[in-house]
C-alpha positions in Angstrom: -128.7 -34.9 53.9 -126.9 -32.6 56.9 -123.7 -34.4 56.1 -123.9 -33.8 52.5 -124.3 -30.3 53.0 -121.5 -30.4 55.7 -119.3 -31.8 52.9 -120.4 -29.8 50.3 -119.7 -26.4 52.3 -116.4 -27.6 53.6 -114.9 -27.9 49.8 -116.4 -24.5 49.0 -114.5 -23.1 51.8 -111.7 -25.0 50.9 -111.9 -24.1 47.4 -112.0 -20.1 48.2 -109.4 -20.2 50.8 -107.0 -22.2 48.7 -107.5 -20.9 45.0 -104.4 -18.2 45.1 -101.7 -19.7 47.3 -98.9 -21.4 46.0 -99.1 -25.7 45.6 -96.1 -26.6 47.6 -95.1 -23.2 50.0 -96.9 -22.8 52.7 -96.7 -19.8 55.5 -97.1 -20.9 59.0 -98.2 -18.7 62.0 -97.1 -20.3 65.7 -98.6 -18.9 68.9 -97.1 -19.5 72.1 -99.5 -20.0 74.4 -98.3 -22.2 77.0 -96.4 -20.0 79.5 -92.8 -20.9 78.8 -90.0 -19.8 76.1 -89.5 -22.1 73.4 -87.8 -22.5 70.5 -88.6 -24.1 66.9 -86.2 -25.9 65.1 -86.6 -27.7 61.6 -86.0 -31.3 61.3 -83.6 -32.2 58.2 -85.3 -35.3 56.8 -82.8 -37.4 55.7 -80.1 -36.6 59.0 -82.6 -35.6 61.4 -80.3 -32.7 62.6 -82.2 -29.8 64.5 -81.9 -26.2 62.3 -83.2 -23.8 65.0 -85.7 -21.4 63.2 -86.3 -19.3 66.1 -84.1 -16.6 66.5 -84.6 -15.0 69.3 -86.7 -17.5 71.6 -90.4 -17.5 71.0 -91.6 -15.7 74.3 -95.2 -16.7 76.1 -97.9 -14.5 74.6 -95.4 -13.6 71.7 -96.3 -14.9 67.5 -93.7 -16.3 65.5 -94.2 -16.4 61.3 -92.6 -20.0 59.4 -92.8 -20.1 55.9 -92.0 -23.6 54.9 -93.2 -26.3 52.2 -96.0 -29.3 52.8 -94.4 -32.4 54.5 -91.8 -30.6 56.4 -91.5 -31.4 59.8 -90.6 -29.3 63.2 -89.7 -29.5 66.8 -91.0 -27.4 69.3 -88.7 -27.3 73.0 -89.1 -25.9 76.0 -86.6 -23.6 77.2 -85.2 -23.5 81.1 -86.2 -20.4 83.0 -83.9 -17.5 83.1 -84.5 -17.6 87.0 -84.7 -21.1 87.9 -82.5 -22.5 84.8 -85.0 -25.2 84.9 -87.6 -26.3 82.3 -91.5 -27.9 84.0 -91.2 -31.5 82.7 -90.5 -34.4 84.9 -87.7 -33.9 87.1 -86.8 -30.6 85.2 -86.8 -32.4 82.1 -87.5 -29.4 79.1 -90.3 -30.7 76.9 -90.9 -31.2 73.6 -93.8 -31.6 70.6 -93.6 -31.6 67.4 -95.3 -30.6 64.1 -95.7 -31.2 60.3 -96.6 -28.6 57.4 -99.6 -30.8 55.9 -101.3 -29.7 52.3 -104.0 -27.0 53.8 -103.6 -23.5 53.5 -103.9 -20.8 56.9 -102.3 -23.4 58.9 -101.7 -22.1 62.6 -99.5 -23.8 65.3 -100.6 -23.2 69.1 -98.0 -24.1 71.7 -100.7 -24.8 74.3 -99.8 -25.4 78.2 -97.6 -28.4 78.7 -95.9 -27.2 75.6 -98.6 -29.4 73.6 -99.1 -28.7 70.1 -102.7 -27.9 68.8 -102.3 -27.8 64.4 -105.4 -26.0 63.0 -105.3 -25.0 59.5 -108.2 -23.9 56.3 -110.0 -27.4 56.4 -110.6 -27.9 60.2 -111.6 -24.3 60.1 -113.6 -25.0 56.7 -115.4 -27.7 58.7 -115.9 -25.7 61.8 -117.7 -22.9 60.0 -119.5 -25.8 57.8 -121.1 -27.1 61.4 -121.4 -23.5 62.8 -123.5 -22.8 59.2 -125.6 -25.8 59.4 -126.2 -25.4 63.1 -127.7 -22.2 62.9 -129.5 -23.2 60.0 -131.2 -26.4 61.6 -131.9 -23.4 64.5 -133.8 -21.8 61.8 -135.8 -25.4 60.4 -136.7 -26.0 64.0 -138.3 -22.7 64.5 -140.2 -23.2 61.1 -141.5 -26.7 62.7 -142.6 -25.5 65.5 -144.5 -22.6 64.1 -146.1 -25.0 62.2 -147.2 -27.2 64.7 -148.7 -24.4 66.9 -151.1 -23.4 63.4 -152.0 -28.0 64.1 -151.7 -28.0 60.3 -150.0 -30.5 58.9 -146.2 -30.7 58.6 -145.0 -30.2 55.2 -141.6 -31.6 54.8 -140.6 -29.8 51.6 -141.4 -26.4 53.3 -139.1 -27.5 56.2 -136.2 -28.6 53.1 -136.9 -25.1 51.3 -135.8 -23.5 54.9 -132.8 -25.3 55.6 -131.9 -24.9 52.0 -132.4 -21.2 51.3 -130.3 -20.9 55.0 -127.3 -22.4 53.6 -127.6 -20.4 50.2 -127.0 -17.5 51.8 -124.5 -18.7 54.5 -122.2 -19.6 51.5 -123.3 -16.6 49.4 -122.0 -14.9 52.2 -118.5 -16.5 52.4 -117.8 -16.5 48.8 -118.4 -12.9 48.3 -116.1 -12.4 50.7 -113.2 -14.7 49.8 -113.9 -13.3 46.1 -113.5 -9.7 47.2 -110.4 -10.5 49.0 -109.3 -12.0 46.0 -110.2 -9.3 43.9 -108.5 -6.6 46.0 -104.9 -8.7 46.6 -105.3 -9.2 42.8 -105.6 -5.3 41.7 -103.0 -4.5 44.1 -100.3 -6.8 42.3 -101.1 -5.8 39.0 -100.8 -2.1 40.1 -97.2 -2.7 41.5 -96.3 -5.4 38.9 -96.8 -2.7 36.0 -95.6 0.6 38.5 -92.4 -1.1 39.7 -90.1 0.4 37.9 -91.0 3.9 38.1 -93.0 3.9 41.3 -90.2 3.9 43.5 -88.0 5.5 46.2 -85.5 6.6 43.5 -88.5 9.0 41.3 -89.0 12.2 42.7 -91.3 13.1 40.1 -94.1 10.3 41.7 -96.5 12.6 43.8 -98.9 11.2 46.2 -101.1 8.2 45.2 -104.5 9.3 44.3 -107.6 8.7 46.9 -110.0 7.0 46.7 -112.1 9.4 48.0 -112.3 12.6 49.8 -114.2 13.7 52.5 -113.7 16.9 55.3 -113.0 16.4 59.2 -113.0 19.7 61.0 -112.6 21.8 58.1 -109.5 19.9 56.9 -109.3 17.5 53.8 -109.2 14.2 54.3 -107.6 11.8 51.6 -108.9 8.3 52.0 -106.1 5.5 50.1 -107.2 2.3 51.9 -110.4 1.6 53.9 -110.4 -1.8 54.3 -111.6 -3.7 57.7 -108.2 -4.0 59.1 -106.4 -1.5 57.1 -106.9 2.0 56.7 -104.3 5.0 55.6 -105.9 8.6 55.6 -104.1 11.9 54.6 -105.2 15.0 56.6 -104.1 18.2 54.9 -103.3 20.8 57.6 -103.4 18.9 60.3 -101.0 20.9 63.0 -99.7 24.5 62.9 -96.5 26.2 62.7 -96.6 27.3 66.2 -97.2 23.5 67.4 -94.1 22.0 65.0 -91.7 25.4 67.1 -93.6 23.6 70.1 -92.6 20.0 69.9 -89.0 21.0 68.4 -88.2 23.1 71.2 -89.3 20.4 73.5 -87.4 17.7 71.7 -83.9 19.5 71.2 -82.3 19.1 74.5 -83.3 15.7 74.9 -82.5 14.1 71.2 -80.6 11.0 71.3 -80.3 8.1 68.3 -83.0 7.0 66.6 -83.7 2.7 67.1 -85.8 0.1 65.6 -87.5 -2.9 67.6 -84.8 -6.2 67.3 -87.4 -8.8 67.6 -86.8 -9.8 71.1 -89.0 -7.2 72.7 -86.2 -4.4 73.2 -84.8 -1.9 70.2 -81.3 -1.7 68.9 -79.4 1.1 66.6 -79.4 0.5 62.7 -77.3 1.4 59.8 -80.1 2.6 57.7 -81.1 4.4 60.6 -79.3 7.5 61.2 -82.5 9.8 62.2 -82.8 11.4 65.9 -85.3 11.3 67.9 -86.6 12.5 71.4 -89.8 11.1 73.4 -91.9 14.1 74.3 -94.1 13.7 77.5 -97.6 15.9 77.2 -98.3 18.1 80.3 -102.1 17.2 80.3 -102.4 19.0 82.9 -101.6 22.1 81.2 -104.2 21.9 77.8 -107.2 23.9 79.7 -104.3 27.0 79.9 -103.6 26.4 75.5 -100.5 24.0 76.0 -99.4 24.0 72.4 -98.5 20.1 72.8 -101.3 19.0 74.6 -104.1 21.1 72.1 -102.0 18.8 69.5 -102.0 15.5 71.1 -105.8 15.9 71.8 -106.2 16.4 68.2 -104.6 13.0 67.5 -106.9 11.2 70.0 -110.2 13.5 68.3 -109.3 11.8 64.5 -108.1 8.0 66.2 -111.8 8.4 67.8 -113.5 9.6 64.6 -112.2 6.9 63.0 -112.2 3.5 65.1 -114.8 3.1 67.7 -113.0 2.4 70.6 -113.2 5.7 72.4 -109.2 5.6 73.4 -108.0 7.5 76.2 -104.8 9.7 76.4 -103.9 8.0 80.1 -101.0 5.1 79.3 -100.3 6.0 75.5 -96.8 6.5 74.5 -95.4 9.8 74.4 -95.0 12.1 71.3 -91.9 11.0 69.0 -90.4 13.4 67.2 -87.8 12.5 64.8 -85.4 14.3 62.7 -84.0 12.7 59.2 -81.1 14.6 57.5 -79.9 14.5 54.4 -76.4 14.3 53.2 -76.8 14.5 48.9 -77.3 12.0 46.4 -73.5 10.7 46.6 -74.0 9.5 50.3 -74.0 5.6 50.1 -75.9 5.2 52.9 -79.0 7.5 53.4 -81.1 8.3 56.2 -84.2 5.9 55.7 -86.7 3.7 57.7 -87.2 -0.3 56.4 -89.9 -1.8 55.3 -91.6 -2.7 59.0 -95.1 -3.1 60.8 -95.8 -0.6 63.5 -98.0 -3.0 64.9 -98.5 -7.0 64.4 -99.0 -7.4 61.3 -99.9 -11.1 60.8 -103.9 -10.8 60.8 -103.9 -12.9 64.0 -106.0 -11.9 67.2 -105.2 -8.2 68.6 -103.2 -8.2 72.2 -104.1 -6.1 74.7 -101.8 -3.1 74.9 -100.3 -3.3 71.8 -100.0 -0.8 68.9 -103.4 -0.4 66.9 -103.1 3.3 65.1 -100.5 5.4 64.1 -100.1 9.0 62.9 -97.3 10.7 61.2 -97.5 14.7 60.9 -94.8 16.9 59.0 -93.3 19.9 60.5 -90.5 19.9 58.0 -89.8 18.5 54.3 -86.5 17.8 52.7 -86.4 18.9 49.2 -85.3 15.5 47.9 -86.7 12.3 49.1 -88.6 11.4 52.5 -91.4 9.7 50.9 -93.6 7.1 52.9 -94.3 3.9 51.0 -96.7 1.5 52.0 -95.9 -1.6 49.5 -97.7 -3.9 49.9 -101.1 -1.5 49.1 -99.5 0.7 46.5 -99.6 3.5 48.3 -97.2 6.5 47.7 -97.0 9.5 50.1 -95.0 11.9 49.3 -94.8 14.7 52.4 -96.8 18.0 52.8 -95.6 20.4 55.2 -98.4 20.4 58.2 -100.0 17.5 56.7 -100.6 14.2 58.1 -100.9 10.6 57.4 -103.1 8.5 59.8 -103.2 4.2 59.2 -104.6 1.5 62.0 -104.2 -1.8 61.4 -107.2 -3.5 63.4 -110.5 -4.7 62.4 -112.5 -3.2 64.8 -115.4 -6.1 64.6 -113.6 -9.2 64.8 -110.7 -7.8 66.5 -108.0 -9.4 64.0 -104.8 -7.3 63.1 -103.7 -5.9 59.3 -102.4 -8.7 57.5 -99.7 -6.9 55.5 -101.2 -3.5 53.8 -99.9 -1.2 56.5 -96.5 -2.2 56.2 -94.7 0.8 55.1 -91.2 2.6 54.6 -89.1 5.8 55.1 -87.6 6.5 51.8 -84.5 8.1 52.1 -83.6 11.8 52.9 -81.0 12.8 50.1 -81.3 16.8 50.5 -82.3 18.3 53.3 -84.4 17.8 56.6 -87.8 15.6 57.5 -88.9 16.4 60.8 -92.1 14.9 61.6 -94.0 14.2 64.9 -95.3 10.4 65.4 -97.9 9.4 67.9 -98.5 5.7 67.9 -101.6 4.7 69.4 -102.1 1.3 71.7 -105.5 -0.1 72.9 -105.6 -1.5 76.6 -103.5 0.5 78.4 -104.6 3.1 81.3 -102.9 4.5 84.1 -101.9 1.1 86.0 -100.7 -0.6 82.5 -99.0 2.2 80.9 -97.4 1.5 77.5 -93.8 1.2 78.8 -95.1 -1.9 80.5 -94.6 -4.1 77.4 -92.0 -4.4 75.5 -91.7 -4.3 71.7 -93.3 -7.4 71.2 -96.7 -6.8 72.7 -95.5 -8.6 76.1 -95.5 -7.3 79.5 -92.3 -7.0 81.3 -92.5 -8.7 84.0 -94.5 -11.3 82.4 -91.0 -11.7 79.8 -88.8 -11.9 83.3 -90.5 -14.9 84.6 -90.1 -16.9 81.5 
């Protein structure tokens, strides 16, 4: 009987978790969890030549997405240290594992100590929450016997059957209104940009802001809700800083503006060609805010909304200094405008949070160009078009489980043609204080000196 039931709920699961993906693709996520740099290379099947997929080395701590097709195969190396120039294995040998892309869907690949491969993927995690269901359900029938035999009436088997039974009702109930609701919403969101591609892009100044969802007031100020999901949420605040505030943070940033870069994948930042902006790193003088500091009344206002928000009560000690960044436009005949790729502020993989990493980020406009500027979050259909004093908040953690966005807060500059977008950015990390500032990690999540000894 309980492993009929296990079965049963293990092909439900399956069922749900595979009934949108692809037959032959699948995407692989690869954690590095065994202390050492590696790389990953694909193995060609009929040569067996290594085609290293890693570029840069996967660091210790650090994620790494694959997408690749069932039946492919991969090798998984150690790398020497940069100190020692030597890898663990026996007598400094570097050593290896290896892995195959099987049918199931969600597979994950953790490099585990010993640079051991552990596979999991949707039906070893279909069977663990079948046996985690039925577990607590048995729980449930055994506290229904034993209330029984304390009353010394007689056992009555189907009573015990009808507990066990209604249990796992609801434990599947449970997971299929979730999978359907995920399914639901990934579905709406491709027919929406399916049918507004053409017109609903960069290039159409006459698209205004995507409509909320719904409305609601914080401090007096509008709030326009686009996304509330459990790992993704994008807000509009109307009014959200002053005039006197923007004069604050300019005057602040203009002596000190420098090239604007993007992260480069290997945990520092480079410059980029679609990336012509400026930008300047503005400290807050905390200790200043009881005497009106025009900065620091701002930057406590950014910490007030994250905390209204997401329950983690974050703390201005260790968070990354105000950004503010300056976009100029150079007319509609420049070939290569001022705009921001399509990138994650945070992971954006829906694996596990790290500690110190990105979680929250808001975006406030001082100044708006008259053409372009737009912020564009794709993969949720989401169209922002600026508003002087405004500002656009979006986290990309679930709160509960602790899991990171798996793709809706991936967003876009779109390009400055006429004029100027200034804007003041405050990206907000969770695990950092004063003895783990942010500037301990690098742009991958990892701390410094944890990178160096690799």
């Amino acid at each position: 009987m309980i492993r009929l039931l296990t079965t049963t709920i293990t092909l439900l699961l399956l069922f749900l978790r595979a009934s949108t993906e692809s037959p032959d693709a699948r995407s692989i996520q690869i954690l590095n969890e065994s202390g050492r740099r590696v790389d990953v290379s694909w193995i060609h099947p009929q040569t067996e030549e290594l085609v290293l997929q890693s570029t840069p080395d996967v660091l210790a701590g650090a994620s790494f997405s694959l997408n690749s097709f069932v039946s492919h195969s991969f090798l998984v190396r150690e790398m020497p240290g940069k100190k020692t120039g030597e890898c663990e294995g026996s007598e400094g040998e570097c050593r290896v594992d290896y892995f195959s892309v099987n049918e199931n869907h969600d597979q994950v690949i953790l490099i585990k100590e010993g640079i051991e491969v552990e596979h999991t993927d949707s039906k070893s995690i279909a069977v663990k929450s079948a046996n985690t269901l039925l577990d607590e359900c048995k729980s449930k029938a055994d506290r229904s016997l034993k209330n029984i035999d304390n009353t010394n009436n007689p056992v009555d088997p189907l009573h015990v059957l009808d507990t066990l039974t209604a249990c796992v009702q609801k434990g599947v109930a449970t997971e299929i209104e979730r999978a359907n609701e995920e399914i639901a919403f990934q579905a709406q969101v491709r027919k929406n940009m399916a049918s507004q591609l053409e017109n609903y892009t960069c290039a159409d100044e006459t698209l205004n802001t995507t409509e909320a969802k719904r409305t609601e007031t914080w401090r007096g100020k509008k709030v326009s809700v686009m996304i509330d999901r459990p790992a993704s949420k994008i807000h509009t605040v109307e009014n959200f800083l002053t005039e006197d505030e923007c004069k604050a943070v300019e005057d602040a940033a203009r002596p000190i503006l420098h090239d604007a870069t993007v992260a480069d994948g290997s945990g520092g930042s480079h410059k980029s060609d679609s990336r012509k902006a400026k930008q300047a790193g503005i400290k807050v003088h905390w200790d200043k805010e009881a005497d009106g500091d025009l900065i620091a009344r701002l930057s406590r206002r950014v910490y007030d909304y994250v905390n209204h928000v997401l329950p983690f009560d974050i703390m201005e000690d260790g968070q990354e200094d105000l950004m503010s960044i300056q976009y100029f436009g150079r007319g509609p005949e420049d070939e290569k405008p001022d705009r921001y790729m399509p990138h994650c502020d945070g992971d954006c993989n829906g694996m596990l949070f790290k500690p110190g990493n990105r979680m929250a980020t808001i975006v406030m406009y001082c100044e708006i160009p008259k053409v372009g500027g737009a912020t564009r979050f794709r993969n949720s259909n989401v169209h922002i078009k600026p508003k002087q004093y405004a500002a656009t908040f979006f986290s990309y953690i679930d709160s509960e489980t602790m899991k990171m966005d798996d793709g809706f807060t991936e967003h876009s500059g779109c390009p400055v043609v006429e004029g100027e977008k200034k804007i003041v950015t405050q990206w907000v990390r969770l695990g950092v204080d004063k003895e783990n500032p942010w500037n301990s990690f690098n742009t991958l999540g990892i701390k410094h000196s944890d990178a160096e000894n690799q």
